[in-house]
Backbone bond lengths (Angstrom), bond angles and torsions (degrees), N, CA, C in turn:
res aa  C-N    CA-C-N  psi(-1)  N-CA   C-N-CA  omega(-1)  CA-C   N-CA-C  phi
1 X - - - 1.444 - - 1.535 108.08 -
2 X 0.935 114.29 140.80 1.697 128.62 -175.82 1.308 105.77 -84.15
3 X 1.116 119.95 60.24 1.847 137.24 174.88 1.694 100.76 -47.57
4 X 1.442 105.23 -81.06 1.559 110.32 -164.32 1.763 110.18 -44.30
5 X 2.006 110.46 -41.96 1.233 98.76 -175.21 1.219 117.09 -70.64
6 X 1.419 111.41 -12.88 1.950 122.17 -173.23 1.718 105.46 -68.63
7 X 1.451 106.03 -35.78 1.412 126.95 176.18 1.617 113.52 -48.04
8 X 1.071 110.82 -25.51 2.043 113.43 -154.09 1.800 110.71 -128.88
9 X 1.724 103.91 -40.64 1.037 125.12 -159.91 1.373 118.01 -116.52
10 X 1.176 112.87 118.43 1.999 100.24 165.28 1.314 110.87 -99.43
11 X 1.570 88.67 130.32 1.593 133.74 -156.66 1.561 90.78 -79.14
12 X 1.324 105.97 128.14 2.320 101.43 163.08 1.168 89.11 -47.91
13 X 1.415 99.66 163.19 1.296 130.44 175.79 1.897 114.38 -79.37
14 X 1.372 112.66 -26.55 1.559 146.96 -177.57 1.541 88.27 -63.63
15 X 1.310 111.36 -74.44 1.592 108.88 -163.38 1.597 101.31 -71.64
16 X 1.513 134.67 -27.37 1.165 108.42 -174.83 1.860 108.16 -59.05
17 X 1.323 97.47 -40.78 1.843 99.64 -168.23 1.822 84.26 -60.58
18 X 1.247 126.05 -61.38 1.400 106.19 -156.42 1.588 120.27 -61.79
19 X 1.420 117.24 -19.67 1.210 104.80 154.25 2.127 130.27 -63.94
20 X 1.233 93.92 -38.33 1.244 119.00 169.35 1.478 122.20 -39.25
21 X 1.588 96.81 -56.88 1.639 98.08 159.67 1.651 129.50 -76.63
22 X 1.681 97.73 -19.93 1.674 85.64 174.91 1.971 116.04 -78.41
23 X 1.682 98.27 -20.46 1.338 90.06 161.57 1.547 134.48 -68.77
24 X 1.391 91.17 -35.37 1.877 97.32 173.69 1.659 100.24 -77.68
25 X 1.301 142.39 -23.29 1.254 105.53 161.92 1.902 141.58 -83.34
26 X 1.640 89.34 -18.24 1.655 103.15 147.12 1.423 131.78 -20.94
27 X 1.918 97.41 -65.34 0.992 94.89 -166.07 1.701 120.24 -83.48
28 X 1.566 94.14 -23.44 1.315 106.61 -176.73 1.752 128.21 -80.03
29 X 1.603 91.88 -29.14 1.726 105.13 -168.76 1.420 118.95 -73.30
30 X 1.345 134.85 127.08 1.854 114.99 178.89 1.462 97.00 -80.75
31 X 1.550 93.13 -148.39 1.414 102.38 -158.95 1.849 101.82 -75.01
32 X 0.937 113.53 8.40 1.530 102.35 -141.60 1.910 80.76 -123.65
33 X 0.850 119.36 0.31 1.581 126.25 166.79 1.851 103.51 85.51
34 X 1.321 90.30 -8.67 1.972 83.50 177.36 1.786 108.43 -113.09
35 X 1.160 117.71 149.85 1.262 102.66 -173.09 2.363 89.16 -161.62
36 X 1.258 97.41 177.38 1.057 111.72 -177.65 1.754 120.66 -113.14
37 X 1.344 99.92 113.26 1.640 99.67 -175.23 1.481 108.86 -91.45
38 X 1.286 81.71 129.76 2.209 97.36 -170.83 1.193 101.16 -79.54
39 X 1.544 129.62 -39.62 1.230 123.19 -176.92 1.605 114.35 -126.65
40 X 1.452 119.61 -174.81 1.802 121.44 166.00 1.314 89.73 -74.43
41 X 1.265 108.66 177.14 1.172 135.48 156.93 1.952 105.98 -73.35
42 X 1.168 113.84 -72.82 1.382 98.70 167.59 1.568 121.80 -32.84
43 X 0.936 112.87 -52.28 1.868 86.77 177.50 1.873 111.25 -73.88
44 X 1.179 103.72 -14.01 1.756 87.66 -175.39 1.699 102.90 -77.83
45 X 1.545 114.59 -36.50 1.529 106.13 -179.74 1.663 120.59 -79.21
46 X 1.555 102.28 26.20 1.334 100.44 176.50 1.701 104.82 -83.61
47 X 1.072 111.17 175.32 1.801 116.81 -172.75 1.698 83.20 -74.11
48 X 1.705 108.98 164.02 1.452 138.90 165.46 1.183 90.00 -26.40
49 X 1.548 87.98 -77.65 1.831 120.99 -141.36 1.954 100.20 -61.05
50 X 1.075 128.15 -17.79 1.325 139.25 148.33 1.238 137.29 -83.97
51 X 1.336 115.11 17.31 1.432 131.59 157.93 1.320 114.31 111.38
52 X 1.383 118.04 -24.07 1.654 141.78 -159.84 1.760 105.40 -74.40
53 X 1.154 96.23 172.98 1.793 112.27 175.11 1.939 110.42 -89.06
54 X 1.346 101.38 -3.43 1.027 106.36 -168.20 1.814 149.83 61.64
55 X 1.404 81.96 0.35 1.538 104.59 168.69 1.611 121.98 -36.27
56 X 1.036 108.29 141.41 2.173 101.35 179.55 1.515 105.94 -90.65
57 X 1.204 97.59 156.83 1.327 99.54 178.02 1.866 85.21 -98.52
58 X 1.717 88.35 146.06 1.886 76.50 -171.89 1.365 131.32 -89.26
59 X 1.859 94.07 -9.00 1.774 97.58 -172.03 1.653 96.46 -86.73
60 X 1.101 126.53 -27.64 1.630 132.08 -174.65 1.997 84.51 -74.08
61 X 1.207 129.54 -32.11 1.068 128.66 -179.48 1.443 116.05 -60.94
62 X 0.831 111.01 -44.76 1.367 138.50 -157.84 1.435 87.51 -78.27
63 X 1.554 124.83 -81.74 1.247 140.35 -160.38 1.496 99.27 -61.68
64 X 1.173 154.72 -0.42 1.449 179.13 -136.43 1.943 105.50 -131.23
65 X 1.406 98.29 -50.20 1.440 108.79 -156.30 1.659 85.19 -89.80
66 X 1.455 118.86 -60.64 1.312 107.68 171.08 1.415 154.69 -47.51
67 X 1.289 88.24 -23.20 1.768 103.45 167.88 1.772 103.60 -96.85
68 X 0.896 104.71 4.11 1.477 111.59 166.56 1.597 106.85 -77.06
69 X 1.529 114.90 -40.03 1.555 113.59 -170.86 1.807 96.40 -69.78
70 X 1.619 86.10 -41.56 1.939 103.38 -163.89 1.775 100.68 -47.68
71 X 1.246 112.09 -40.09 1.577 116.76 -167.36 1.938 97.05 -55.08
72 X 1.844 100.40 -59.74 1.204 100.62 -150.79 1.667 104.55 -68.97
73 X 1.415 115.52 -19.22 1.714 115.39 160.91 1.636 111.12 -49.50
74 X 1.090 110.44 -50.34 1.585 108.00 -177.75 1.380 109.49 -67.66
75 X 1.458 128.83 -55.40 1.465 127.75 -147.64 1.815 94.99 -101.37
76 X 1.238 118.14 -5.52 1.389 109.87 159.98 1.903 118.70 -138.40
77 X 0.917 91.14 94.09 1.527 112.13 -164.05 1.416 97.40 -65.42
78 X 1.191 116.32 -42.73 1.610 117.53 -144.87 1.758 99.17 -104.28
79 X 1.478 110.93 5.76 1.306 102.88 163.58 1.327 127.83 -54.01
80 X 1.337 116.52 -150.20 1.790 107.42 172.08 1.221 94.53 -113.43
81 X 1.303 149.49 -69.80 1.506 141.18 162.20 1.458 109.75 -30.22
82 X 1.198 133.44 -31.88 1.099 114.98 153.86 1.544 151.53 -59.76
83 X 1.397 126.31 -43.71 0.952 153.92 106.93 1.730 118.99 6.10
84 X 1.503 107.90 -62.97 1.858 117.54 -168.26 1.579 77.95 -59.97
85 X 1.549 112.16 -73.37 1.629 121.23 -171.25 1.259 111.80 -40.51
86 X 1.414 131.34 -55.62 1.593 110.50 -168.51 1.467 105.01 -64.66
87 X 1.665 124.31 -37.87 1.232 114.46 -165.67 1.504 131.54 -67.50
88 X 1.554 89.81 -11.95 1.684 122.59 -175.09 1.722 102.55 -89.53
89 X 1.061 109.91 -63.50 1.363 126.50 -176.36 1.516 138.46 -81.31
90 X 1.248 96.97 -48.35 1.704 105.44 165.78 1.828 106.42 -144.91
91 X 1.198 101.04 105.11 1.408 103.59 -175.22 1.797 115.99 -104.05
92 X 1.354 99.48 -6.82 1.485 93.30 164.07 2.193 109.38 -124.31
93 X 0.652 85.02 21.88 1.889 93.46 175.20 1.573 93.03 -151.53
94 X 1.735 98.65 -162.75 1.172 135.00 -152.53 1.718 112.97 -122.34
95 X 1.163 135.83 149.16 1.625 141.30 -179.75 1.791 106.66 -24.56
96 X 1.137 91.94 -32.76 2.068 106.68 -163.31 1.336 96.94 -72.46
97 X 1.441 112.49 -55.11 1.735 124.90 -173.49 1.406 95.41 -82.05
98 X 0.914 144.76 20.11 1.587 136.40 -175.37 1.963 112.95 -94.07
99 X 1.027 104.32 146.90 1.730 117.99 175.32 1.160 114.42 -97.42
100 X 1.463 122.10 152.33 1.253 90.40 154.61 1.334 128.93 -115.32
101 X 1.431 116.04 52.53 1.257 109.53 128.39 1.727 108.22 102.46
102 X 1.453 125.38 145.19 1.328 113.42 145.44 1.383 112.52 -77.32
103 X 1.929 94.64 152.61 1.643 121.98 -178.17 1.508 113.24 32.90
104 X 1.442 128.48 51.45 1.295 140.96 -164.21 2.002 94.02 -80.18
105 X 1.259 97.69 133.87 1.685 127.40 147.12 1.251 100.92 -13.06
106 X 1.475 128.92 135.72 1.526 127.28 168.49 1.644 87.67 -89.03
107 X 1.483 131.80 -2.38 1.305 117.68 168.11 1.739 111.20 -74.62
108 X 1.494 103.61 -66.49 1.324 109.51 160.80 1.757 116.00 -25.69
109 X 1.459 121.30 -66.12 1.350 110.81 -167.60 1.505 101.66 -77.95
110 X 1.047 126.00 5.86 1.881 107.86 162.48 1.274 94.18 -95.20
111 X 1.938 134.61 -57.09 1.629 93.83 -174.88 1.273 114.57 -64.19
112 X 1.179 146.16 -42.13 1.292 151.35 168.46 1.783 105.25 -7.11
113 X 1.201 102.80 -61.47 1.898 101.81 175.15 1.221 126.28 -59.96
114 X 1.330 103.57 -11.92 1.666 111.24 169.44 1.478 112.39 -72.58
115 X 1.479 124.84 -36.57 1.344 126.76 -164.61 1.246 111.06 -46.09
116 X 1.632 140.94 -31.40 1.278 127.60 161.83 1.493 143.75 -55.51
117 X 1.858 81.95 -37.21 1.875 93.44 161.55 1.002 110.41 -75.65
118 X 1.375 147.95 -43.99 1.369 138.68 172.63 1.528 112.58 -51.24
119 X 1.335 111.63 -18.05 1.590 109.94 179.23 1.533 101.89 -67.07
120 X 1.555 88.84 -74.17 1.686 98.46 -162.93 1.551 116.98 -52.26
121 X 1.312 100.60 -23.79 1.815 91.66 -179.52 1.693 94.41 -95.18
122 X 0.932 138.39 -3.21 1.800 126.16 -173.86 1.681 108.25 -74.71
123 X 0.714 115.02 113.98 1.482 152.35 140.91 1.958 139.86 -58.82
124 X 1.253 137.08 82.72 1.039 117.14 161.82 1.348 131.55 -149.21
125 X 1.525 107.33 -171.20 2.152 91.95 -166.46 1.180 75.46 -111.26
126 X 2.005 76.04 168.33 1.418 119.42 -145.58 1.418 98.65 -85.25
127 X 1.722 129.45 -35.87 1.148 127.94 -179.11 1.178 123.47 80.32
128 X 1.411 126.10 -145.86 1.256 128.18 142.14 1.811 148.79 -64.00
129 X 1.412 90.71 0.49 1.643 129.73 -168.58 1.172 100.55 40.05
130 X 1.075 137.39 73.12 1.690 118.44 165.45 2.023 94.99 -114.21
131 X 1.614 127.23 -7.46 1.217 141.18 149.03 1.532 117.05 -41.67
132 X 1.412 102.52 -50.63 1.031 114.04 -163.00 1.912 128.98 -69.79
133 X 1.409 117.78 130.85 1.158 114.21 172.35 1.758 117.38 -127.93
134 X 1.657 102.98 113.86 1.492 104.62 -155.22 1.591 121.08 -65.70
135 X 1.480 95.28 -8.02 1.524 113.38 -162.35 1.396 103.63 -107.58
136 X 1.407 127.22 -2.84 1.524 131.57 -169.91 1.475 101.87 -116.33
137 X 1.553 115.04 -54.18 1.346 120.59 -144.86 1.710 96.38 -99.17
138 X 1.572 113.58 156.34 0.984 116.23 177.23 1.489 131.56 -106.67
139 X 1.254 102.18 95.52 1.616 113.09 -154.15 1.893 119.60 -111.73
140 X 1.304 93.62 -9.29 1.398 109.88 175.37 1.301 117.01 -63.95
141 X 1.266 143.07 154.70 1.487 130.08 -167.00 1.284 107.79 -95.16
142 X 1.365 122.35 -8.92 1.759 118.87 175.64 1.099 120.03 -108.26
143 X 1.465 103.77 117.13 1.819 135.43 -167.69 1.407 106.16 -54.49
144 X 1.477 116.80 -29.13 1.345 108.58 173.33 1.588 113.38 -74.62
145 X 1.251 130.50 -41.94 1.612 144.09 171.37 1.217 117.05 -110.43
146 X 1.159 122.84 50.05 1.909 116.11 172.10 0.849 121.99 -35.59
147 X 1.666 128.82 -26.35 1.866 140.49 -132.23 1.572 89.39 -117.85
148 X 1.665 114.50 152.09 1.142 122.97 168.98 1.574 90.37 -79.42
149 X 2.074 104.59 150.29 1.501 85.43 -161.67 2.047 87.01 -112.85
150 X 1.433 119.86 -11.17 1.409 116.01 155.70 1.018 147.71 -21.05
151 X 1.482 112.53 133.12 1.614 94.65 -177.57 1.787 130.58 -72.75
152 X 1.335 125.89 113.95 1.223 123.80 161.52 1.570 130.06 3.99
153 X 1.912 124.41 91.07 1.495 93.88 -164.96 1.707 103.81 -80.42
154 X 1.154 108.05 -175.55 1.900 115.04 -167.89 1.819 88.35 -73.53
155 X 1.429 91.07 148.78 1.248 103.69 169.07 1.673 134.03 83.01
156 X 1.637 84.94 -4.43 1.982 99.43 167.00 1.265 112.56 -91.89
């Protein structure tokens, strides 16, 4: 499996299935190139603990590994890849508020596609709120309306 390139790059969606099938015929094919499949593929890439072989699906794989980089852009800013990227990419906010950008990195635009999953699963406390902006950020507990939906008074 192409781990490291899954790491940097988003993979077409074309080659993930075509790898996909050369693994399901691996496992399934004898020597003789024909063989008998016991199950779909959907039930073998289900988790263990759900009955499955546990196989990944590779583009959810993929998109998994990439918001993995996307996390450590956000939660470590002050790295050095962090840093090249914000200064390149978002130089007055953060990964969340970020564009993508003129003539952007085909590295950049694969984590870049993560920024939604990093949305919907991001999470954090409130602290001392002085971070906080009630009228921007989405802090409300309902996924359909996170946003205060009021009007702005003068002077915030």
């Amino acid at each position: 499996m192409p781990t490291y390139a899954m790491n940097v790059f988003l993979l077409p969606i074309d080659l993930c299935r075509e790898i996909e099938v050369l693994m399901n015929g691996f496992w399934w094919q004898g020597k003789s190139g024909r063989g008998i499949r016991w199950k779909a593929w959907d039930f073998l890439s289900q988790p263990k603990n759900c009955g499955g072989m546990g196989f990944r699906r590779l583009h959810e794989f993929n998109l998994a590994m990439l918001a993995k980089q996307a996390w450590r852009l956000f939660s470590n800013p002050d790295s050095l890849v962090g840093k090249v990227y914000k200064a390149r990419y978002y130089p007055s906010g953060d990964f969340l508020s970020a564009k993508i950008g003129y003539n952007p990195s085909f590295i950049w635009r694969s984590i870049f596609q993560t920024q939604e999953i990093i949305r919907e699963g991001f999470k954090w406390r409130v602290g001392d709120g002085k971070l906080i902006n009630v009228w921007r950020d989405p802090w409300l507990p309902d996924p359909e309306n996170p946003r205060v939906t009021s009007q702005v008074p003068e002077g915030l």
